[in-house]
N, C-alpha and C positions, 0 to 999 in steps of 0.2 A: 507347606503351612496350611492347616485349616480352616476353614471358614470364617468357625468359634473365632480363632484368633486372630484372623484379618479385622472380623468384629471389634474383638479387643481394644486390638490396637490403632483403631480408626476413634475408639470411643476415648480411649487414655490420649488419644493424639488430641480430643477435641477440647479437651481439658486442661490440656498445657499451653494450647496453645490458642487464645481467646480468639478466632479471626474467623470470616464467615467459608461457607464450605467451596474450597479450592472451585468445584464445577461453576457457581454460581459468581465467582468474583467477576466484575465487570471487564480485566483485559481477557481471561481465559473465554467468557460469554461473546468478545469480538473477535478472538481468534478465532475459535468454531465458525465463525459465519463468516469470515473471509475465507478460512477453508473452503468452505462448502463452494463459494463464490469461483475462489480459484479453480478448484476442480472440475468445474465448468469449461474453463477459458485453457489449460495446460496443454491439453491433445490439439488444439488450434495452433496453438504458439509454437508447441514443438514441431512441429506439421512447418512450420514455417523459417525454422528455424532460429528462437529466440526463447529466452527465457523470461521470465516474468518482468524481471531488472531493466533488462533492455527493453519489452515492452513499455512499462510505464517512461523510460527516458524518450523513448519514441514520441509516443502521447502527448508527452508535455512539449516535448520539441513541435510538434505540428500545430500546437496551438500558437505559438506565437513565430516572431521571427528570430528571433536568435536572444540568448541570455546568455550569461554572465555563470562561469561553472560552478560556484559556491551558494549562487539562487537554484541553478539545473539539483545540486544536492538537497536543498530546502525543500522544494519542490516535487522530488522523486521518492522524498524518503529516503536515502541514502548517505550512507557515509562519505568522505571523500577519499577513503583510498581503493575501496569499493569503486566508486564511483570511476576515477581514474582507470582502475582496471578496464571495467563497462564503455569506456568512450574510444581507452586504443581497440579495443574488439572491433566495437560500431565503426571505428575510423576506417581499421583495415578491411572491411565488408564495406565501404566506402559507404555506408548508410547515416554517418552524419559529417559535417565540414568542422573543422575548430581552425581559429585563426586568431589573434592576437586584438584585445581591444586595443584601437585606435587612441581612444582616450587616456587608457593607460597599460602601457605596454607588460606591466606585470601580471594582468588577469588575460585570461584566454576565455575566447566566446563562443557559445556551440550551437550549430543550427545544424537543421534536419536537410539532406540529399535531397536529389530529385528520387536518386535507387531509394533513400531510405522514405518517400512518400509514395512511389509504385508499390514497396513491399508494405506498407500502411491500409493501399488501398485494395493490396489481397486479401489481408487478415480481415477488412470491416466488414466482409458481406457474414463471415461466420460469426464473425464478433458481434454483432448485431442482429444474427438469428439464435444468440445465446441468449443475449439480453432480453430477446424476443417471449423466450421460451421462460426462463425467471421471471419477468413480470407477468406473465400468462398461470407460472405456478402458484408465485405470492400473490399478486394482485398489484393492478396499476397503481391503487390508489394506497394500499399499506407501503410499498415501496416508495413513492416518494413522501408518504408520512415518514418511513424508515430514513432514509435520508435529509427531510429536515431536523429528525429528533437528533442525527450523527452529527448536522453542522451546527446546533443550536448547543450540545454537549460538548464541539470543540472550541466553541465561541465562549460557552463558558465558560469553560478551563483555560484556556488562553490568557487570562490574566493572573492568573494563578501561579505563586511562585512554585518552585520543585519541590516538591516533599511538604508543602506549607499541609497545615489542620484547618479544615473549619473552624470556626468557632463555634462553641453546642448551641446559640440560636442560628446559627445557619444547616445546624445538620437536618 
């Protein structure tokens, strides 16, 4: 196909279809930059062997002591049969504990290993000389701009039903 007509049909495409241009839409604009982010951290992670998934379920496990598996999904981002998959992995690499809430023996609870906090505390010296090198490219101070505009954007929308409109005085 020729150029002329990739032309074309970008322009009859922009005409049928009233919407702003696919590059510039806001979720494509945060996937680029989580790319960029990830691509950072991958060669680390594989290096250790883990992927992204079980990284972040890591993360959140070390923050606290132990949760409740359908908050560990809220939490991760994650689906739950995903997630399930992700935890017999982690189980069998003995990197986190699951064991039966006490209070109600229908929910299972998941905390992070001693193995799954030694392997945490391999990954942080690189993971932290990444982050190093990002805030040294962007700047301290646009990054954590960047990251309060991210939570102040999820806070907004946060009460937002699915799919709801603004109304044209809030647009």
């Amino acid at each position: 196909m020729s150029r002329k007509t990739d032309a074309s049909l970008s322009q009859g495409a922009e005409r049928r279809v009233p919407m702003r241009d696919f590059s510039r839409s806001l979720p494509m604009s945060l996937l680029r930059a989580r790319e960029a982010v990830m691509r950072q951290f991958r060669p680390s992670l594989r290096n250790h062997g883990l992927t992204e998934q079980q990284w972040r379920i890591l993360r959140a496990l070390a923050a606290i002591e132990a949760v409740e598996v359908s908050e560990l999904a809220r939490m991760a981002f994650l689906l739950g049969p995903s997630l399930s998959r992700i935890l017999r992995d982690l189980e069998a690499r003995q990197l986190i504990e699951r064991r039966t809430d006490p209070a109600d023996q229908r929910r299972g609870v998941v905390s992070i290993s001693a193995k799954g906090l030694k392997l945490m505390a391999a990954v942080a010296p690189t993971s932290e000389a990444i982050y190093a090198a990002i805030t040294k490219r962007y700047g301290a101070r646009k990054l954590a701009e960047l990251q309060e505009m991210l939570a102040a954007l999820e806070q907004s929308l946060s009460g937002m039903e699915q799919g709801a409109v603004a109304d044209e005085e809030d647009a």
